[in-house]
N, CA, C and O atoms as a Tinker XYZ file with bonds, in Angstrom:
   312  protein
     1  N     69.638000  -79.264000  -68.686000    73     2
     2  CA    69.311000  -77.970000  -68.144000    64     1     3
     3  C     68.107000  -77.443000  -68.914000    63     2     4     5
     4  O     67.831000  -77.732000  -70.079000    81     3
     5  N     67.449000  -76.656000  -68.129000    73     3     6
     6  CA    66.500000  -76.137000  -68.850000    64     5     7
     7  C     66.489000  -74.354000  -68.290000    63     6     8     9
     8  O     66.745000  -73.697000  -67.281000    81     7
     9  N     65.962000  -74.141000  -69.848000    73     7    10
    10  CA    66.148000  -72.489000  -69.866000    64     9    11
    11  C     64.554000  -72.157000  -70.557000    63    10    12    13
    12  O     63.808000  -72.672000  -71.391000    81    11
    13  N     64.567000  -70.686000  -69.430000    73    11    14
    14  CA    63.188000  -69.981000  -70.717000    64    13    15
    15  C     63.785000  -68.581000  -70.795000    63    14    16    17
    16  O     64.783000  -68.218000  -70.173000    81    15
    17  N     63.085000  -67.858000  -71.605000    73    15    18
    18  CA    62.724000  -66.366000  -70.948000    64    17    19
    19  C     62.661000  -65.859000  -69.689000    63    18    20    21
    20  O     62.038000  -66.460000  -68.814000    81    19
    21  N     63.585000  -64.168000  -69.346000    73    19    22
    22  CA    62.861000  -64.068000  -68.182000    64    21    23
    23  C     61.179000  -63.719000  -67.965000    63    22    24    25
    24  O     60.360000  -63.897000  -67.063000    81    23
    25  N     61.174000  -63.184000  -69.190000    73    23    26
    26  CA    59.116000  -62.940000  -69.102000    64    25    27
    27  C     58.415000  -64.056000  -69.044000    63    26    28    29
    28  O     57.270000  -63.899000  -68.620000    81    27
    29  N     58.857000  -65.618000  -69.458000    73    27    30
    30  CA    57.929000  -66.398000  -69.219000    64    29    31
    31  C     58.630000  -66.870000  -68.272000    63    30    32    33
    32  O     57.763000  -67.379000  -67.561000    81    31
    33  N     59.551000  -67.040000  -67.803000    73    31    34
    34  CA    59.627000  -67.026000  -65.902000    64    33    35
    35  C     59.301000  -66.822000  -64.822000    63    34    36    37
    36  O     59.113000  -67.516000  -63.823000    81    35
    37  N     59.220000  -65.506000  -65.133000    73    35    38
    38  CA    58.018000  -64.030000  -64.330000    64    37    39
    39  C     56.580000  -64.794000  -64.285000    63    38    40    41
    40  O     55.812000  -65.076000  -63.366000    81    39
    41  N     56.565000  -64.978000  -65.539000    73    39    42
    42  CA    54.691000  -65.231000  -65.423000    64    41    43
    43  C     54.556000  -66.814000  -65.023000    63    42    44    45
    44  O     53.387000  -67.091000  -64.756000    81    43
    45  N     55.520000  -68.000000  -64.906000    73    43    46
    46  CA    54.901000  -68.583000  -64.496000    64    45    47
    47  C     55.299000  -68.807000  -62.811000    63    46    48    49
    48  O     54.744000  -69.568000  -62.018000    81    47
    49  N     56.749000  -67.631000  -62.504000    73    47    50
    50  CA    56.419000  -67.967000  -60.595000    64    49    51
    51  C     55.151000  -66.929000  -60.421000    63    50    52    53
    52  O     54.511000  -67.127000  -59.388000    81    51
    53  N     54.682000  -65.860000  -61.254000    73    51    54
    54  CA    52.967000  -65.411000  -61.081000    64    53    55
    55  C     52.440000  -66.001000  -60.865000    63    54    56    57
    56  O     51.727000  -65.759000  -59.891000    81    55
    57  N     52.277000  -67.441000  -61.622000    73    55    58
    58  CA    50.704000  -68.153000  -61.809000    64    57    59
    59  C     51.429000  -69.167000  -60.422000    63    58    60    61
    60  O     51.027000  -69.098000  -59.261000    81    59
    61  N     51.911000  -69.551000  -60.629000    73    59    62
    62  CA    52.057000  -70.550000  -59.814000    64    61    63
    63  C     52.407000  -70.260000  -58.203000    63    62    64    65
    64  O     52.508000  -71.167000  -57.377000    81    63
    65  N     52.536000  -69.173000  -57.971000    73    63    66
    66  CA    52.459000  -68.528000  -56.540000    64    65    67
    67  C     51.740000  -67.259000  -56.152000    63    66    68    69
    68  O     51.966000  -66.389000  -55.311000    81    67
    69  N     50.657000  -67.481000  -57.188000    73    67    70
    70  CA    49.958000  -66.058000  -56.949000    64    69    71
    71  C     50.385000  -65.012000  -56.153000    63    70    72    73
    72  O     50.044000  -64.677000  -55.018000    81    71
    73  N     51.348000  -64.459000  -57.089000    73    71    74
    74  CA    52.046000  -62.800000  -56.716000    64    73    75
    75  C     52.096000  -61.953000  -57.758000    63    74    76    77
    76  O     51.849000  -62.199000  -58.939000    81    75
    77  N     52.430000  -60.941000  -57.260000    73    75    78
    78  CA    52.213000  -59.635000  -58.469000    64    77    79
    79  C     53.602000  -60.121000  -59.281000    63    78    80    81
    80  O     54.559000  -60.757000  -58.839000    81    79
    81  N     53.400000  -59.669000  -60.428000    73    79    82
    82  CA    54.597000  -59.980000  -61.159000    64    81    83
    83  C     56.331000  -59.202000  -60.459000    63    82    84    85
    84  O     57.483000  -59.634000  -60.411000    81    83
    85  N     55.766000  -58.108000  -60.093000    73    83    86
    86  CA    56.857000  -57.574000  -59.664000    64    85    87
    87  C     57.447000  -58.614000  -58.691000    63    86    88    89
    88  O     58.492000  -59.201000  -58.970000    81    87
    89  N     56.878000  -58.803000  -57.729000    73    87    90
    90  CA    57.351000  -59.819000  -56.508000    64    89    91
    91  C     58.071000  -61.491000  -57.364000    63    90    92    93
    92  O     58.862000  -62.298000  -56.875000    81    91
    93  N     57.537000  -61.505000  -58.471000    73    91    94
    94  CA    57.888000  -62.821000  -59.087000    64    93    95
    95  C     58.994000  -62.516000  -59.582000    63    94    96    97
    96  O     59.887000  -63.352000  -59.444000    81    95
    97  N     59.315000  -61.237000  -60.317000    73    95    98
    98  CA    60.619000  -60.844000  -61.073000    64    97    99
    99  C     61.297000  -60.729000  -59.727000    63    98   100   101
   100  O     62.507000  -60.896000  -59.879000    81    99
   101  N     60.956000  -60.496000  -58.409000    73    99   102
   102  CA    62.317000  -60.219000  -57.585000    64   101   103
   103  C     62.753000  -61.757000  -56.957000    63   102   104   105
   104  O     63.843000  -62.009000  -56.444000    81   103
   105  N     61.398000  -62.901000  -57.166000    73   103   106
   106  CA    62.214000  -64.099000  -56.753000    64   105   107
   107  C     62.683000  -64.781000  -57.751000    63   106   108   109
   108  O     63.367000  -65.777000  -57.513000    81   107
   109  N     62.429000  -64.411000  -58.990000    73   107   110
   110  CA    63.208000  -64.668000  -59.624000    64   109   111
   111  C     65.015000  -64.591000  -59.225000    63   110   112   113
   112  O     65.870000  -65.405000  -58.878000    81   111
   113  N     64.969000  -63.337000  -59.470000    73   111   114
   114  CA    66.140000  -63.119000  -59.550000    64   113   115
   115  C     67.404000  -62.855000  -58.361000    63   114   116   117
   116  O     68.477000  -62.255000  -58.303000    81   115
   117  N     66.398000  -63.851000  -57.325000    73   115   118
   118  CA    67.001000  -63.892000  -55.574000    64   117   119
   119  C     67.469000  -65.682000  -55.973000    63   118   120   121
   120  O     68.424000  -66.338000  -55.558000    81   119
   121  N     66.399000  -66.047000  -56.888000    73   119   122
   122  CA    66.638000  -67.682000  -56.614000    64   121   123
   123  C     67.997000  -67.996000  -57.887000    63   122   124   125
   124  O     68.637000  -69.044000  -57.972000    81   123
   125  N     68.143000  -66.897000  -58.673000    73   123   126
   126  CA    69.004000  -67.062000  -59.472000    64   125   127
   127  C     70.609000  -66.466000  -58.849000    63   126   128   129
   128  O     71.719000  -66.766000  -59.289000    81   127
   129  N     70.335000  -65.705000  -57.902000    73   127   130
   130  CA    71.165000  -65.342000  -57.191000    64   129   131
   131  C     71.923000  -66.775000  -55.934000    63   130   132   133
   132  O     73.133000  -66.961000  -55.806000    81   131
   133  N     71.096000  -67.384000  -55.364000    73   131   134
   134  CA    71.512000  -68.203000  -54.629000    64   133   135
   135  C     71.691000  -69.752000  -55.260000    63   134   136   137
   136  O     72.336000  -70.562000  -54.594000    81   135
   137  N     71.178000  -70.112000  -56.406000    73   135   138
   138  CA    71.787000  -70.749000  -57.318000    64   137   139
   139  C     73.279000  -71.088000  -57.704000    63   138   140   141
   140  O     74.025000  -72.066000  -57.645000    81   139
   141  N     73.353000  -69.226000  -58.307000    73   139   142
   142  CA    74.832000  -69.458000  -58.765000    64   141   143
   143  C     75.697000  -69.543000  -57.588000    63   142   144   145
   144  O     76.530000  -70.426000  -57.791000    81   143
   145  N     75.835000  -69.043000  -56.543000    73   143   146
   146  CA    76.426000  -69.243000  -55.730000    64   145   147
   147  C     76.889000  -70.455000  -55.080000    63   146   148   149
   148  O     77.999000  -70.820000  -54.692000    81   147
   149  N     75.692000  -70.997000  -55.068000    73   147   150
   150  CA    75.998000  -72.644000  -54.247000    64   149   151
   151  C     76.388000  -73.567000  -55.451000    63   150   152   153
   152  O     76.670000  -74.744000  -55.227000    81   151
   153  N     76.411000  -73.025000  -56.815000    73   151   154
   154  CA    77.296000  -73.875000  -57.925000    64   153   155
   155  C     78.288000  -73.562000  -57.957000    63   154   156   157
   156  O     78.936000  -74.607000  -57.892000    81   155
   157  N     79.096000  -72.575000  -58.034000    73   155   158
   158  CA    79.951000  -71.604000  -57.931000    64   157   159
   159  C     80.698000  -72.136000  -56.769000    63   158   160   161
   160  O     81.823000  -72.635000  -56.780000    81   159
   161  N     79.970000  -71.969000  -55.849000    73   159   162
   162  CA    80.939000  -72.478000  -54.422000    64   161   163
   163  C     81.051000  -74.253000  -54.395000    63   162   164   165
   164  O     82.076000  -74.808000  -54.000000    81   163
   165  N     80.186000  -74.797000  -54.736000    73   163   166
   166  CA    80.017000  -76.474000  -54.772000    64   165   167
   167  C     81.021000  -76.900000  -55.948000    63   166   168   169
   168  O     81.876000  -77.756000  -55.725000    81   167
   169  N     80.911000  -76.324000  -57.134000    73   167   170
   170  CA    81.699000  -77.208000  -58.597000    64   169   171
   171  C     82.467000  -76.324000  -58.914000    63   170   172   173
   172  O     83.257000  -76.667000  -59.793000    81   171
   173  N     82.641000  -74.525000  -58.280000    73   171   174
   174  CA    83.584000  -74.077000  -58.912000    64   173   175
   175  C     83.506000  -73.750000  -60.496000    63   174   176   177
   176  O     84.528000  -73.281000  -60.998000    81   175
   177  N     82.464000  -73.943000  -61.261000    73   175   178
   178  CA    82.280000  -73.650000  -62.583000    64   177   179
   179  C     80.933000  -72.590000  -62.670000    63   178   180   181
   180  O     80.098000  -72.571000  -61.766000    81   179
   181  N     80.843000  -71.795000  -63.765000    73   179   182
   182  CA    79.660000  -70.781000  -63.501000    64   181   183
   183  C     78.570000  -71.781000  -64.133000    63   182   184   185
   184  O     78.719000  -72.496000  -65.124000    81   183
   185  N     77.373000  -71.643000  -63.266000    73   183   186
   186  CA    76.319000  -72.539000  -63.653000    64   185   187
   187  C     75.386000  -72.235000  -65.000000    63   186   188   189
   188  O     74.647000  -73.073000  -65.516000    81   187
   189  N     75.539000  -71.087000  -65.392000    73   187   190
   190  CA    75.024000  -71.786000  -66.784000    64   189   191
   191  C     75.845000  -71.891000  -68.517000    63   190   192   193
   192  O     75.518000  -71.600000  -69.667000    81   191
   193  N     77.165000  -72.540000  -67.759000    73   191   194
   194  CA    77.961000  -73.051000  -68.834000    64   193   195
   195  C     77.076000  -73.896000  -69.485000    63   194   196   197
   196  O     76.453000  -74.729000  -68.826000    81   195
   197  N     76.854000  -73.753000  -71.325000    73   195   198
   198  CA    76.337000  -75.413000  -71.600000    64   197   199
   199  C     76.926000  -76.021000  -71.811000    63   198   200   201
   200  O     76.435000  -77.132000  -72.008000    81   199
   201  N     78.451000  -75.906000  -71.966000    73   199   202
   202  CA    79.168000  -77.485000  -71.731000    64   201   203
   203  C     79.481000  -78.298000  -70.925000    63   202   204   205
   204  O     80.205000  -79.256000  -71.194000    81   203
   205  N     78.763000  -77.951000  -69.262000    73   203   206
   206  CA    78.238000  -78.708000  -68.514000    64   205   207
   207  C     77.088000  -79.593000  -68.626000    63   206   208   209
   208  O     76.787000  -80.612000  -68.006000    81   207
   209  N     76.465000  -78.893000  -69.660000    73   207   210
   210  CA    75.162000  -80.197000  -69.335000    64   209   211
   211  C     75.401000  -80.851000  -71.123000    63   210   212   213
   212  O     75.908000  -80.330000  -72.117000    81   211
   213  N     74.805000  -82.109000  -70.899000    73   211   214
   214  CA    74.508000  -82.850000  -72.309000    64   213   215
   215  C     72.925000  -82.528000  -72.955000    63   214   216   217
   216  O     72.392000  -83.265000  -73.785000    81   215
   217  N     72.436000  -81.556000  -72.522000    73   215   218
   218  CA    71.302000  -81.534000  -72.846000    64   217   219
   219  C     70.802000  -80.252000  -72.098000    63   218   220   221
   220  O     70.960000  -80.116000  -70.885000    81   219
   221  N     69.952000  -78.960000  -73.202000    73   219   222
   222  CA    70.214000  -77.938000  -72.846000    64   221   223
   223  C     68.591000  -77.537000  -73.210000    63   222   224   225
   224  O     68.821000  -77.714000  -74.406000    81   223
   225  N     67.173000  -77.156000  -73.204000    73   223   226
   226  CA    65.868000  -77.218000  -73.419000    64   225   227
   227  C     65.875000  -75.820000  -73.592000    63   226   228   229
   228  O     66.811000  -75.154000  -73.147000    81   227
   229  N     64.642000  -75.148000  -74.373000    73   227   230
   230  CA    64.395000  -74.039000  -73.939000    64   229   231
   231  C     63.072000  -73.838000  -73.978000    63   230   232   233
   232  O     62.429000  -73.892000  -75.027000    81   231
   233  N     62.445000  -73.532000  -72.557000    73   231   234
   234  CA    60.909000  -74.025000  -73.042000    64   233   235
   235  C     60.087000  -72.893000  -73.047000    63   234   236   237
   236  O     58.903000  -73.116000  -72.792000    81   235
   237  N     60.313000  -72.083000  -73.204000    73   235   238
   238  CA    59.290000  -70.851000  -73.669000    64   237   239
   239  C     57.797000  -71.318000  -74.093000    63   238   240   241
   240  O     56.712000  -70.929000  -73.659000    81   239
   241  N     58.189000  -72.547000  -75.358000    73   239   242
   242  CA    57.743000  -72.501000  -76.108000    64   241   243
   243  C     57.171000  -74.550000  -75.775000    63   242   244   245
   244  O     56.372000  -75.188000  -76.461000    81   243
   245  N     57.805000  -74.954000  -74.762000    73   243   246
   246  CA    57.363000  -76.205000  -74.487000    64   245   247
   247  C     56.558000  -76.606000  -73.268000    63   246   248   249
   248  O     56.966000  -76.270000  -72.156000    81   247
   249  N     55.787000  -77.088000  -73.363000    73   247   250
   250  CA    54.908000  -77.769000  -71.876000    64   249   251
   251  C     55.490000  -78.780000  -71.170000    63   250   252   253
   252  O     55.802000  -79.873000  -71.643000    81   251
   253  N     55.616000  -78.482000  -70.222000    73   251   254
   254  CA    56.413000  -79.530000  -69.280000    64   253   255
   255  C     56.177000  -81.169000  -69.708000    63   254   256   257
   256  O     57.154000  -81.881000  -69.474000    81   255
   257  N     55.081000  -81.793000  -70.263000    73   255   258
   258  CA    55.059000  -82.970000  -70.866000    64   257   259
   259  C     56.071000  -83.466000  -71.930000    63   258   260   261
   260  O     56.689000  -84.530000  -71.946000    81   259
   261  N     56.103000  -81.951000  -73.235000    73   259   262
   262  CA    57.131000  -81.550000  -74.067000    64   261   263
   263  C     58.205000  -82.270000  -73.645000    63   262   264   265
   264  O     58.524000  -83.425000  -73.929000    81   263
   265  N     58.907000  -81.198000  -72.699000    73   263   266
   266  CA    60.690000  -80.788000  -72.354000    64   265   267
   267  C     60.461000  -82.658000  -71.272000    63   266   268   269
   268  O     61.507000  -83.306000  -71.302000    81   267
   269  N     59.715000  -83.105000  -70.764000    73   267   270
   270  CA    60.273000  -84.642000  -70.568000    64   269   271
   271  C     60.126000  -85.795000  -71.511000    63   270   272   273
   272  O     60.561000  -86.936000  -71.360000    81   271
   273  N     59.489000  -85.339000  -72.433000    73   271   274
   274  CA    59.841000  -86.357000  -73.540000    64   273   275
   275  C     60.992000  -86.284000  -74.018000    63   274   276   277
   276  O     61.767000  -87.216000  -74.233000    81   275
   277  N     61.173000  -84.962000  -74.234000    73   275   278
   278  CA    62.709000  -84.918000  -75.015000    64   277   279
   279  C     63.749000  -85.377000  -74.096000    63   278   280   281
   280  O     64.625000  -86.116000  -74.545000    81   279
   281  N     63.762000  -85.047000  -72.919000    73   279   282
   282  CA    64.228000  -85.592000  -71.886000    64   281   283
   283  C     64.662000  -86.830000  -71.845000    63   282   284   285
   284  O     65.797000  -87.198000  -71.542000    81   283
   285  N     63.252000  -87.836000  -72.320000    73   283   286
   286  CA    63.398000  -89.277000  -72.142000    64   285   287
   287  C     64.203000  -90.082000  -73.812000    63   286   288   289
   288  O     65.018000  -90.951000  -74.123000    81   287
   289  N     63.210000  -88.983000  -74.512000    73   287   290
   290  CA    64.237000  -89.360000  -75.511000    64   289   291
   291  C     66.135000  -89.335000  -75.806000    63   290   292   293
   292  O     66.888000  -90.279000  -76.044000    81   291
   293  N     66.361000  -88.195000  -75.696000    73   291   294
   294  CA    67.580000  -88.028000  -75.210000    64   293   295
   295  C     68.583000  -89.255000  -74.550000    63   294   296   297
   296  O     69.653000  -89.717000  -74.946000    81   295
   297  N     67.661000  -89.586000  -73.259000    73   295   298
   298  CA    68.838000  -90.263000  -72.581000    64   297   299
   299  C     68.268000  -91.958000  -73.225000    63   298   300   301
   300  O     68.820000  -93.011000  -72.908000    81   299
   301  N     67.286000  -91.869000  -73.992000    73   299   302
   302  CA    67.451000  -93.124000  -74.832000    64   301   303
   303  C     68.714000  -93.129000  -75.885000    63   302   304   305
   304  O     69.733000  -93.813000  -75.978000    81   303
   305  N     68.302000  -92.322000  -76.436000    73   303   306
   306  CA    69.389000  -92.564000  -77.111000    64   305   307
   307  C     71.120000  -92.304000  -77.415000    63   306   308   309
   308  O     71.646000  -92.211000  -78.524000    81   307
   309  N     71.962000  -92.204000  -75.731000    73   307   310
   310  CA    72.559000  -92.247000  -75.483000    64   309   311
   311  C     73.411000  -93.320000  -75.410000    63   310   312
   312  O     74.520000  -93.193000  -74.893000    81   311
């Protein structure tokens, strides 16, 4: 699983769908809305338990190249 901030969330559905931030904080929090639901309704567990996942990121602070190395590392060394 991977987790950030909601401010660097915001700013990157900004950049990446050129919208006002406001509009990004509200899909944000529409896509986090229909998320839990279809986990919720599909597995029955709340989706951001971390003892569902074996592997939990937080990338605020990582570049997507980052968070798949660790990624790859990880399931190496499993």
């Amino acid at each position: 699983m991977t987790v950030a901030s909601d401010r660097v969330r915001i700013l990157r559905i900004h950049e990446a769908l050129s919208v006002p931030e406001a509009e990004a904080k509200e899909a944000m929090h529409r896509f986090d809305a229909e998320q839990k639901a279809y986990f919720e309704q599909t597995y029955h567990r709340h989706w951001l338990s971390p003892k569902l996942y074996d592997l939990c990121l937080t990338t605020d602070h990582l570049k997507p190249a980052e968070a798949s190395h660790l990624v790859c590392e990880a399931a190496r060394q499993r």
